[in-house]
C-alpha positions in Angstrom: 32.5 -62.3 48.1 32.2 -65.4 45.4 30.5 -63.5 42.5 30.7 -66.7 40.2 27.0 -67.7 41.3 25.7 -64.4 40.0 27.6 -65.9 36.6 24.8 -67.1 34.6 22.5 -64.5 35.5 24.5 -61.3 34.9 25.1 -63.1 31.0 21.2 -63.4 30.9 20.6 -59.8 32.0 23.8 -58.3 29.9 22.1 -60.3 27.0 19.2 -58.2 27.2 20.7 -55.3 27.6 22.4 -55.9 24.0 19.3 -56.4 22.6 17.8 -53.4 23.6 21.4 -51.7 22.2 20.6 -53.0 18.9 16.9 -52.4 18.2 17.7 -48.5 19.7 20.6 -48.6 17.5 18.1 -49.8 14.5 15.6 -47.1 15.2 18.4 -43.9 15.5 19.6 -44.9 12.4 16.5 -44.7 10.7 15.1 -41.0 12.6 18.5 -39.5 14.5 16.2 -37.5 15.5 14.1 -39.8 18.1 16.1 -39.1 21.5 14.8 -41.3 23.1 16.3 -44.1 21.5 20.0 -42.5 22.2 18.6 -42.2 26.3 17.5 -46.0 25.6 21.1 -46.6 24.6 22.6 -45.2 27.0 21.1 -46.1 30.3 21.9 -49.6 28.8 25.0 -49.2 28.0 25.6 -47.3 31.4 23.6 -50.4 33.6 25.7 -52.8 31.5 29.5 -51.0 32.7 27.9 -51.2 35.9 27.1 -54.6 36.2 30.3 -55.5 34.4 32.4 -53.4 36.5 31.0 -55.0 39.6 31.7 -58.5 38.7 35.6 -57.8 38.2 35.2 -58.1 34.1 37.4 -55.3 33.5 37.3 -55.8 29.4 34.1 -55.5 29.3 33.5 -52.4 31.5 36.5 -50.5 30.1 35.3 -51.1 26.1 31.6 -50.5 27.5 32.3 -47.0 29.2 34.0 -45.7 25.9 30.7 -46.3 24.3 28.9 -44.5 27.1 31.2 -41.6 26.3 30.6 -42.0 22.6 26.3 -41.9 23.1 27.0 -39.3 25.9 28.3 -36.8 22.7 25.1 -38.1 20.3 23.0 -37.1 23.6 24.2 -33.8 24.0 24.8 -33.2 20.0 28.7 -32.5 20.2 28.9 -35.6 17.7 26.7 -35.9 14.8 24.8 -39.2 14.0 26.3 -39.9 10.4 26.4 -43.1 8.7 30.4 -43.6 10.2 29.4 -43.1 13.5 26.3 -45.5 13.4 28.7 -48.2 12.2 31.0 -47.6 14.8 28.1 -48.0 17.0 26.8 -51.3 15.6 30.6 -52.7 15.2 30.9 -51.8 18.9 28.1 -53.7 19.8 29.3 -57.3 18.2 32.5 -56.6 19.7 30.5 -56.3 23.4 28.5 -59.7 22.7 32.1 -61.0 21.9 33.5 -60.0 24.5 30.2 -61.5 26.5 30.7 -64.7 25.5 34.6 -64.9 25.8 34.1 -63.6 29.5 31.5 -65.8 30.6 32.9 -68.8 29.1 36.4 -68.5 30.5 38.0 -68.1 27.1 41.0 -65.8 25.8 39.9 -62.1 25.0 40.1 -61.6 21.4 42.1 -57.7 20.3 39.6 -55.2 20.2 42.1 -52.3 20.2 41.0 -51.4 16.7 37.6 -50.9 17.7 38.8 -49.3 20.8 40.5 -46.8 19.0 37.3 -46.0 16.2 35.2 -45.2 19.7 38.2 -42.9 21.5 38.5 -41.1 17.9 34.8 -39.8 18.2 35.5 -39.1 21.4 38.8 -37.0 21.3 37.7 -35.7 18.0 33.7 -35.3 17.3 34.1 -33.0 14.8 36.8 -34.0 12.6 35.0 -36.7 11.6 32.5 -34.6 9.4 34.7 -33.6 6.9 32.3 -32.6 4.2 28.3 -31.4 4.6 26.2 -33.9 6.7 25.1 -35.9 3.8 28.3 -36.4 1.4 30.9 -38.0 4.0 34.0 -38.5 2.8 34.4 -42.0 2.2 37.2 -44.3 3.0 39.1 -47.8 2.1 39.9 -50.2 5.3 43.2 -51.5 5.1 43.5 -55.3 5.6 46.9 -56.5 6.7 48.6 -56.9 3.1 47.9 -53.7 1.8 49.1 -52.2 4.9 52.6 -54.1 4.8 53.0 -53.2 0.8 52.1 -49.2 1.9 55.0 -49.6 4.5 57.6 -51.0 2.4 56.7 -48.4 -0.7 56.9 -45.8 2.2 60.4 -46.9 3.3 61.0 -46.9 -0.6 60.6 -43.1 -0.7 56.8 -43.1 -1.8 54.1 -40.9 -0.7 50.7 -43.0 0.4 47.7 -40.9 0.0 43.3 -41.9 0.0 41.7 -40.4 -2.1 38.0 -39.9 -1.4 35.9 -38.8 -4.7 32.6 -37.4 -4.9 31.1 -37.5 -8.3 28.5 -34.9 -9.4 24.7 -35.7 -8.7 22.9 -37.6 -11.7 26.3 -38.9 -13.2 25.6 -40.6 -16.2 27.6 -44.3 -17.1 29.2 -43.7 -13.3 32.1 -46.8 -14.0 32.9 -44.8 -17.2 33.8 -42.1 -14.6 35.7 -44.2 -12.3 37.8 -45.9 -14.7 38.9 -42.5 -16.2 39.9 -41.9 -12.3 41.8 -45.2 -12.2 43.6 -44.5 -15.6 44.7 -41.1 -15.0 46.0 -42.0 -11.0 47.5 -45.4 -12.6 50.2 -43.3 -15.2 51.6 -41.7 -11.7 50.7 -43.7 -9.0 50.1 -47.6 -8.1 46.6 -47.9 -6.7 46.9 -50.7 -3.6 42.7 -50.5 -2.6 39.3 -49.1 -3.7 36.5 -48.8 -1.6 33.7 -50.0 -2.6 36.0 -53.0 -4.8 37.0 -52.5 -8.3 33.9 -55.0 -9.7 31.4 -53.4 -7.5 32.9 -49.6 -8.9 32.3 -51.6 -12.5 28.7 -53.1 -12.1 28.1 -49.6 -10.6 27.0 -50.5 -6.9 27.8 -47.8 -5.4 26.4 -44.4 -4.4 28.7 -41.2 -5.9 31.2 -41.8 -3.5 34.1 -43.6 -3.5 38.0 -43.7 -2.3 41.1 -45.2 -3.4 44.4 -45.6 -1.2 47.7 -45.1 -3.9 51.2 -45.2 -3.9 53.0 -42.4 -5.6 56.2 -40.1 -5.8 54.0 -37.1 -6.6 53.0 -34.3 -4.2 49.2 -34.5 -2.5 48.1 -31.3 -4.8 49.5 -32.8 -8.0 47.2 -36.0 -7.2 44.2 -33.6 -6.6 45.1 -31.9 -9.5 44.4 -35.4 -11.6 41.8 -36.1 -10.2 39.9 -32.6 -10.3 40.5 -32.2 -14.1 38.5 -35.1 -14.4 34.7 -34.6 -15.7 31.7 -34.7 -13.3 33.9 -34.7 -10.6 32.2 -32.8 -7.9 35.3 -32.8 -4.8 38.4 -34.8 -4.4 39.7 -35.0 -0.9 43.3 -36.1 -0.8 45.1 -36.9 2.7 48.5 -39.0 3.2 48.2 -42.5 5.5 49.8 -42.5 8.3 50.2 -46.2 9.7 51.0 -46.7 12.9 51.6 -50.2 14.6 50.5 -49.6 18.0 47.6 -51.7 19.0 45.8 -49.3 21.3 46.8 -46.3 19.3 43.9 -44.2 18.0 44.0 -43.0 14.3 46.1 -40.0 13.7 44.2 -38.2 10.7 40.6 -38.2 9.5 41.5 -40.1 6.9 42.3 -43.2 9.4 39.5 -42.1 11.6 37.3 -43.2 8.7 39.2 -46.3 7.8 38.9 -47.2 11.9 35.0 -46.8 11.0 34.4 -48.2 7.3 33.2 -51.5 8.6 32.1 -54.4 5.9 30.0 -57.1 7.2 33.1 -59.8 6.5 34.6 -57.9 9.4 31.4 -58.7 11.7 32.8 -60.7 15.1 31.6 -64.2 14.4 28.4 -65.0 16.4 28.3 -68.6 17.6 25.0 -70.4 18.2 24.5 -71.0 21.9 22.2 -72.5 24.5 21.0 -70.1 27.6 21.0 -72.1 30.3 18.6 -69.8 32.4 15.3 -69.4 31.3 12.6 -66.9 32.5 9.1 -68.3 33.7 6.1 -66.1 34.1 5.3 -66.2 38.2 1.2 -67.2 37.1 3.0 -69.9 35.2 4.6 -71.1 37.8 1.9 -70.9 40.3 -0.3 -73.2 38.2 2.2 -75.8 38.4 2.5 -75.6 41.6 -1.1 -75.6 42.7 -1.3 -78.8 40.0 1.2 -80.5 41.7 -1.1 -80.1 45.0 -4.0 -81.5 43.8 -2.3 -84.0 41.8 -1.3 -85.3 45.4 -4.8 -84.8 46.7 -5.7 -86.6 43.9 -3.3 -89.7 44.3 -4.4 -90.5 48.0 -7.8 -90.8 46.7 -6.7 -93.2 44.3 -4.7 -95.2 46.8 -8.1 -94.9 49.2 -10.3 -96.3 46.1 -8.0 -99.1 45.1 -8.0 -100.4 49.1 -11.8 -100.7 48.8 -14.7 -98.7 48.3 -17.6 -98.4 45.5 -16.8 -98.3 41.4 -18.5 -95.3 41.1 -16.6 -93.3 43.9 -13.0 -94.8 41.4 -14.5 -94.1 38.1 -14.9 -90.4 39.7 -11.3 -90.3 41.5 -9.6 -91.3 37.9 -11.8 -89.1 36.3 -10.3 -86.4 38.4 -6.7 -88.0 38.3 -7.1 -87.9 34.4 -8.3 -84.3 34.2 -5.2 -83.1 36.8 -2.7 -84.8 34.9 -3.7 -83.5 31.7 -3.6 -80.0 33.2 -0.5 -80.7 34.4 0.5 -82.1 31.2 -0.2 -78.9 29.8 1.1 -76.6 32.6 4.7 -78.3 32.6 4.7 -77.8 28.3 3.8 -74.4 28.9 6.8 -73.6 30.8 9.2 -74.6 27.6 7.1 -72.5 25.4 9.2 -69.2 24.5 8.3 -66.5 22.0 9.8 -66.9 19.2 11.0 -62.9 19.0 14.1 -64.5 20.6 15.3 -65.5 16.9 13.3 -62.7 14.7 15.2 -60.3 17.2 18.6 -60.9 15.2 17.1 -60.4 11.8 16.7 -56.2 11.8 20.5 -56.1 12.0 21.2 -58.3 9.8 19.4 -57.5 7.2 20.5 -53.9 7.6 24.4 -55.4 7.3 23.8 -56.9 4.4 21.7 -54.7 2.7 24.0 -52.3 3.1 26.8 -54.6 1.7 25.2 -55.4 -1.5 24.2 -52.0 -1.9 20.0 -52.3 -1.8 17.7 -50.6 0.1 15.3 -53.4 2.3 12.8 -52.9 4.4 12.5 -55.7 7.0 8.8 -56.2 8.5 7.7 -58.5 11.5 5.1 -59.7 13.0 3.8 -62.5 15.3 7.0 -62.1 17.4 5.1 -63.0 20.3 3.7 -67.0 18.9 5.2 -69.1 21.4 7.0 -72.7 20.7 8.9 -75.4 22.0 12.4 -74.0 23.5 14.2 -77.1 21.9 12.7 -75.7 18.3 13.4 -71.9 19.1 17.5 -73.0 19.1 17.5 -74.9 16.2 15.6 -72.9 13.9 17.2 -69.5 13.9 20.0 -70.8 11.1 17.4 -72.1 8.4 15.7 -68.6 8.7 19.1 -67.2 8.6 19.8 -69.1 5.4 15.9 -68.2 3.7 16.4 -64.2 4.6 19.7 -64.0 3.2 18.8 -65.9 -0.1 15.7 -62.9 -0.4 18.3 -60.6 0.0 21.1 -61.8 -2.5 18.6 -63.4 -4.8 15.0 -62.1 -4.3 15.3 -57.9 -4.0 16.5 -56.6 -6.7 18.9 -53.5 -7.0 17.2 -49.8 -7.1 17.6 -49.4 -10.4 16.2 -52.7 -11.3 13.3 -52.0 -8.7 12.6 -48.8 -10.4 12.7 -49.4 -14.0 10.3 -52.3 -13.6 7.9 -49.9 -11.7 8.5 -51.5 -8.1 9.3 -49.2 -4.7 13.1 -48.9 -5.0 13.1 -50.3 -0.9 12.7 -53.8 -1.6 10.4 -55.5 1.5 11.0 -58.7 3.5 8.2 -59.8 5.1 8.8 -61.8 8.4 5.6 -63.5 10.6 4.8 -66.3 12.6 1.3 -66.9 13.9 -0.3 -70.8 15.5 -2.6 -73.1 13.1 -3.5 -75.9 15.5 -0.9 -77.7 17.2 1.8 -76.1 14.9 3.4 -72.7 14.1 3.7 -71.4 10.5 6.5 -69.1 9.7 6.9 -67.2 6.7 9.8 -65.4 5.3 8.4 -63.3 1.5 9.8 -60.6 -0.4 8.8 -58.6 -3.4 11.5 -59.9 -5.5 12.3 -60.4 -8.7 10.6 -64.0 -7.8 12.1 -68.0 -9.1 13.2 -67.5 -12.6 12.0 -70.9 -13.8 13.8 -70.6 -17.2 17.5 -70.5 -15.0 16.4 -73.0 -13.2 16.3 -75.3 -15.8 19.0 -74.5 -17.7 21.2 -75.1 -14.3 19.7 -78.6 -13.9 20.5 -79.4 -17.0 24.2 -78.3 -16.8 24.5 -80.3 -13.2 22.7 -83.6 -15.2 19.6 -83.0 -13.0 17.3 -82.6 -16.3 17.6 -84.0 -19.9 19.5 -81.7 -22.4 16.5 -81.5 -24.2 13.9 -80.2 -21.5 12.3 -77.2 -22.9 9.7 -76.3 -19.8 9.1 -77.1 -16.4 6.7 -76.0 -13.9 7.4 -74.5 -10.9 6.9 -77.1 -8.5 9.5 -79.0 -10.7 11.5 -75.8 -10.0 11.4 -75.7 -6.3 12.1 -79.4 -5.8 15.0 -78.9 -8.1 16.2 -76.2 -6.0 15.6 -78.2 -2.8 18.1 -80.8 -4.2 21.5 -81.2 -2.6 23.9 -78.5 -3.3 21.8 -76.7 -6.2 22.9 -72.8 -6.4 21.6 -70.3 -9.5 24.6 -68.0 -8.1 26.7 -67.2 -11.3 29.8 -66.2 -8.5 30.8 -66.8 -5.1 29.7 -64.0 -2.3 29.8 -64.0 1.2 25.7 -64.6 1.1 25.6 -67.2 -1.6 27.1 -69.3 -4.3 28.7 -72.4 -2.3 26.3 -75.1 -3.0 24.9 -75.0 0.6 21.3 -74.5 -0.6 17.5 -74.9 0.6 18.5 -78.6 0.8 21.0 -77.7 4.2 17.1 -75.5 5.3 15.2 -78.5 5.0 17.4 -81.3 6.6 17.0 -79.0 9.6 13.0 -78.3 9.4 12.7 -82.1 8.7 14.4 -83.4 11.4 12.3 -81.1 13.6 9.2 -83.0 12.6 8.8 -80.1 10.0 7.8 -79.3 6.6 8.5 -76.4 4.2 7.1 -75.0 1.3 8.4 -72.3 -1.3 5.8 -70.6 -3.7 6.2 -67.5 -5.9 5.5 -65.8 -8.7 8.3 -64.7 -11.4 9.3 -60.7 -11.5 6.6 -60.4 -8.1 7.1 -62.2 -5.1 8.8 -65.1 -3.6 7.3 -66.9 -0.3 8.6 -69.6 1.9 6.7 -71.4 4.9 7.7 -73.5 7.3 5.4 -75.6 9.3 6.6 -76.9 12.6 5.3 -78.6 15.7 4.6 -76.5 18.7 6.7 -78.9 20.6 8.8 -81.8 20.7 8.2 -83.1 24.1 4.8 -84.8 23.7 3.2 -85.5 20.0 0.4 -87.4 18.9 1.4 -90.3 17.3 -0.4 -93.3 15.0 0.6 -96.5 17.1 0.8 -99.9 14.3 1.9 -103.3 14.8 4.7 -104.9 13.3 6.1 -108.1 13.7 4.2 -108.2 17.2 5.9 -105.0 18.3 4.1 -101.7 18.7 5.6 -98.6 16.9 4.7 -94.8 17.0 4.7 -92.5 13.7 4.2 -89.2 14.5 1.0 -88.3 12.9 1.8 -85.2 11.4 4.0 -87.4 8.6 0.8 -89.5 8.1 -1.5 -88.6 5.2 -3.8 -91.3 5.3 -4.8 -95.0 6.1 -5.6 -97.2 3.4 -6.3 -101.5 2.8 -5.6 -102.9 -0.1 -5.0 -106.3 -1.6 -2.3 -109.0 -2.2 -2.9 -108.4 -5.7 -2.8 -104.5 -5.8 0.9 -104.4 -5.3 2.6 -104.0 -8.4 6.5 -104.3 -9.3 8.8 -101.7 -11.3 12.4 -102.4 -11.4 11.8 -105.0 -8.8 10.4 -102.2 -6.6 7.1 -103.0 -4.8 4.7 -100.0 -5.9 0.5 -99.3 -5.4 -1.9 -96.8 -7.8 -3.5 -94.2 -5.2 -5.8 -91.9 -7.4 -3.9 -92.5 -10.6 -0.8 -91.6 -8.8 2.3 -94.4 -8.7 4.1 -94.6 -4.7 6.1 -96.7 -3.5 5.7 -99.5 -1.1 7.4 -100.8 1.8 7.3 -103.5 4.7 7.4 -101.3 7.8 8.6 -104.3 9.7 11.5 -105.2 7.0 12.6 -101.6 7.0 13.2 -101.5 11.0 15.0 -105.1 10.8 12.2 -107.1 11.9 10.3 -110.0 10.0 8.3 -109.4 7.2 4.4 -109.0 7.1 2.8 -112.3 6.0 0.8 -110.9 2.7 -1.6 -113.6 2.3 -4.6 -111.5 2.9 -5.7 -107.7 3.5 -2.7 -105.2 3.9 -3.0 -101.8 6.2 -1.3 -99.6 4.2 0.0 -96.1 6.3 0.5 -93.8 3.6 3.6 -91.2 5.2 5.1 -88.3 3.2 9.3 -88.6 3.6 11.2 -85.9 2.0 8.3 -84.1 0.1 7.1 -87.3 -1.6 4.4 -90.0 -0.4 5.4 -93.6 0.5 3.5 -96.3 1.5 4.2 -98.7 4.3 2.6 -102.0 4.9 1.9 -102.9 8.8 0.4 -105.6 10.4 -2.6 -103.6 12.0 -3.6 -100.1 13.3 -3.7 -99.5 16.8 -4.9 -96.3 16.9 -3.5 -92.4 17.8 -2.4 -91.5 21.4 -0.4 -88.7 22.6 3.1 -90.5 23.9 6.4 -88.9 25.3 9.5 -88.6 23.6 12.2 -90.2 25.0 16.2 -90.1 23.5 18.2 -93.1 23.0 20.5 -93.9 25.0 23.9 -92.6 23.9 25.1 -96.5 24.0 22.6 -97.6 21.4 23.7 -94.0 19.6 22.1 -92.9 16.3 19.4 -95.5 14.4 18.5 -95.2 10.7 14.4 -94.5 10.9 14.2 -94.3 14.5 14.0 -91.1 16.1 13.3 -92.2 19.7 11.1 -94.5 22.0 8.2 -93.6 24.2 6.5 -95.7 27.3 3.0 -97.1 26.3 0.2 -97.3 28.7 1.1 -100.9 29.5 4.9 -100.3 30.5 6.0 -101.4 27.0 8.2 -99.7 24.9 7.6 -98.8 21.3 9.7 -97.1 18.9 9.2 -94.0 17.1 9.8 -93.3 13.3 11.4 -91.0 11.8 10.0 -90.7 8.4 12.8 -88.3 6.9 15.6 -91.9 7.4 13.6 -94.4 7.6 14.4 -95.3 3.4 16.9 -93.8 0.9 
């Protein structure tokens, strides 16, 4: 039997079932004691081997069933649900949507045997992974590839490789005073090859009490406890040699690697690759409207036909009265089906803001709501990466550590804030957190160094501030992290909501809150558009960019640095010839100018037409890929009178 058929919709269903692995995952971790959400897990994980396993995708069913095993212990308590186990759980799950999309796209099977072998050591071993009382796990440093080659030559050198997992005493005072009397005492006898959490994150103190270091040394295991132990508030010390072994599908021979085989840092998260379902799930009522549209749009045509052949004006005006208020319907009907709710992207975010949370050591509470306002398709897959980009800048940038939160009277779990909800024919989505907020004052001083600002600006406001940081490859990060730092700012966010026919804003105030909202259209298939005139050709601006109509005179238009401008309300914008901008002739200015008034980029810029037309709702319709890309033109519709008019995109149009 040909199963590939069945292709597209076992991805769709194995999709969901991920999903529902994740949020159950989400809500164990935060009460282990809810189980239902481990029954949740593992039905889906059981229906998921199942379906794998009957379309031939070995891979998949194999790593899937010795997850099954792995919630099958949690179920019947023989494993216990500690922070090394959940990772193991979530790590599991990115390799499984891996493995997904490598399977259903034909591509090679990337090694999963180390992840393999983290899920068979909770299974063989349940218990050893709880080495110390439910809350103080012993922690562990994973090995990346060059540590484990210099362990294996000092090994074949004669030396001993031990980790060392510390646990300092509750309430330690100056905690990286502690640790670096660890390092200096282990460094007169041994060579230490890896700290986990890293040496600067030990030294700013961003970590809990526990730590662990892997060393090379010629002294015995109890003579390295020893050093350790007769170190000051020094609660255990839990020495244990390394055992490498080379074998791909072996699993870890010790606790010690059991916990390496689980440590998981979000660096080491498979990498998830944007893609476009190609199924999509319609609502049977929705699709029964259409249909029964469609049947009287047909009706509705033969009386057209009829009325155009002969008969009275009164019996057409009523038969294109009815056409009108069918196709309309159907207009409506046919959008309706491209509407998705937009839970499909705010469904990633608990994850990941637990991942990274948890690798820059804060406590964040992530809140949603709205996750059921429904938008264009089309905007749903392209606007997952700019909220990407906003949540992780509240986390690197916005909450603040515990510590921080606490002395300056704040909940020490930082909040993000995360809603959608429909204002008219668009969709506002804001991403807040109670943050530390813009510090204006660093703002400044980093414009200044990167020539954005005089040397000797002593204040801006903070509008000034946000546009600054809007501006291309602006970053306040001191250092380079995995979140932030790289010059890929709020500028790469706004290219993306612009060219969406979107805006964005970004408010906040210092040491309270920071807020971003992005306005977007509910779709992209049919807008309303301003229709002008330009060198006798009709052109469409989508009339969300417009901010008003205006006539002024010949001798209004002003010049500054040989750049046409106009006063609006004691405010100075420039002016252009619509026409001259799109290649065609330039309007004669002999008398009365229709002036569209547009904002592009944040800032308002005239453009002189020929006349108005008026508004009308048109079609979007792509270049063809022959003509390719256009400066200012995002696309062409079909007017009522077969023509074809052009339609502007404000963002390129100048600059």
């Amino acid at each position: 039997m040909d199963l590939s058929s069945f292709r597209e919709v076992f991805a769709a269903e194995a999709r969901d079932y991920l999903q529902s692995l994740n949020e159950e995952l989400l809500s164990f971790e935060r009460n282990p004691e809810d189980e239902s959400a481990i029954d949740n897990m593992f039905r889906a994980a059981h229906s998921l081997k199942g379906m794998a396993g009957t379309m031939g995708f070995s891979e998949l069913a194999e790593f899937t069933h010795e997850m099954e095993s792995v919630l099958d212990l949690l179920r019947t308590g023989e494993l216990e649900p500690t922070t090394d186990v959940i990772n193991v759980l979530f790590r599991a799950v990115d390799t499984l949507e891996l493995l997904l999309d490598q399977t259903i796209n034909d591509e090679m099977i990337s090694p999963y045997g180390e992840q393999m072998a983290a899920l068979k050591a909770l299974v063989d071993s349940p218990r050893s992974v709880v080495t110390q009382t439910k809350d103080e796990r012993m922690f562990s440093a994973e090995l990346n590839e060059f540590n484990r080659e210099t362990i294996k030559q000092g090994i074949a050198q004669g030396y001993h490789a031990f980790a060392v997992s510390v646990v300092l005493k509750p309430n330690t005072i100056l905690k990286s005073v502690r640790v670096f009397t660890v390092f200096q005492a282990l460094e007169e006898v041994a060579t230490i090859v890896q700290s986990n959490p890293s040496a600067e994150d030990l030294d700013d103190e961003k970590f809990d009490r526990q730590f662990a270091l892997v060393v090379l040394t010629k002294e015995s295991e109890q003579n390295i406890r020893q050093i350790v132990e007769g170190i000051s508030e020094i609660e255990s010390v839990l020495v244990e040699e390394v055992s490498l072994d080379d074998r791909p599908e072996a699993g870890p021979q010790n606790a010690s690697e059991i916990a390496a085989a689980m440590d998981v840092s979000v660096s080491a998260t498979p990498v998830r690759t944007s893609r476009h379902d190609p199924l999509v799930r319609v609502e049977t009522e929705r699709l029964d409207k259409l249909i029964n549209l469609v049947g009287e749009l047909v009706i509705s045509r033969t009386q057209v036909i009829e009325m155009v052949k002969g008969g009275e004006s009164a019996d057409r005006t009523g038969a294109l009265d009815q056409l009108d208020r069918i196709t309309t319907e159907l207009q409506y009907a046919a959008m309706s089906l491209r509407m998705v709710p937009i839970k499909q992207v705010f469904d990633r975010f608990p994850r990941m803001v637990r991942d990274l949370a948890q690798a820059r050591g804060k406590d964040i509470n992530l809140k949603i709501s709205g996750e059921t306002t429904e938008l264009d398709r089309s905007i749903v897959n392209q606007i997952g990466d700019p909220l990407v980009h906003l949540i992780r800048n509240s986390i690197d940038h916005g909450i603040e550590s515990r510590d921080e939160r606490i002395a300056n009277g704040k909940p020490e779990v930082g909040t993000i804030r995360l809603s959608a909800r429909h204002e008219g024919s668009h969709i506002l989505i804001e991403i807040s957190d109670d943050g530390r907020g813009l510090d204006v004052d660093r703002i400044r001083d980093k414009a200044i160094e990167r020539g954005l600002l005089p040397g000797g600006t002593k204040e801006i406001s903070m509008t000034e501030a946000v546009n600054l940081l809007f501006h291309p490859g602006f970053s306040t990060a001191e250092t380079v992290t995995d979140l932030s730092g790289r010059g890929v700012g709020l500028d790469a966010v706004k290219a993306t909501v612009e060219s969406l026919s979107g805006t964005i804003d970004v408010e906040s105030e210092p040491g309270e809150w920071t807020r971003a909202t992005i306005k977007l259209p509910l779709t992209l298939a049919i807008i309303k558009a301003l229709l002008v005139e330009v060198d006798g050709e009709t052109v469409a601006i989508p009339i969300q960019a417009v901010r008003e109509n205006i006539q002024i005179e010949p001798g209004q238009v002003k010049s500054i640095q040989q750049n046409d401008v106009i006063m609006l309300r004691n405010e100075v914008l420039p002016l252009y010839d619509l026409g001259e901008c799109l290649g065609f002739e330039p309007v004669d200015r002999s008398g009365p100018l229709p002036v569209i008034i547009v904002e592009v980029r944040g800032e308002k810029v005239g453009f002189i037409v020929e006349d108005l037309i008026g508004q009308q709702e048109i079609v979007i319709k792509s270049l063809s890929s022959i003509v390719g890309d256009v400066k200012g033109v995002a696309g062409a519709t079909v007017l009522g009178n077969g023509r074809i008019a052009l339609i502007i995109d404000n963002s390129t149009l100048i600059g």
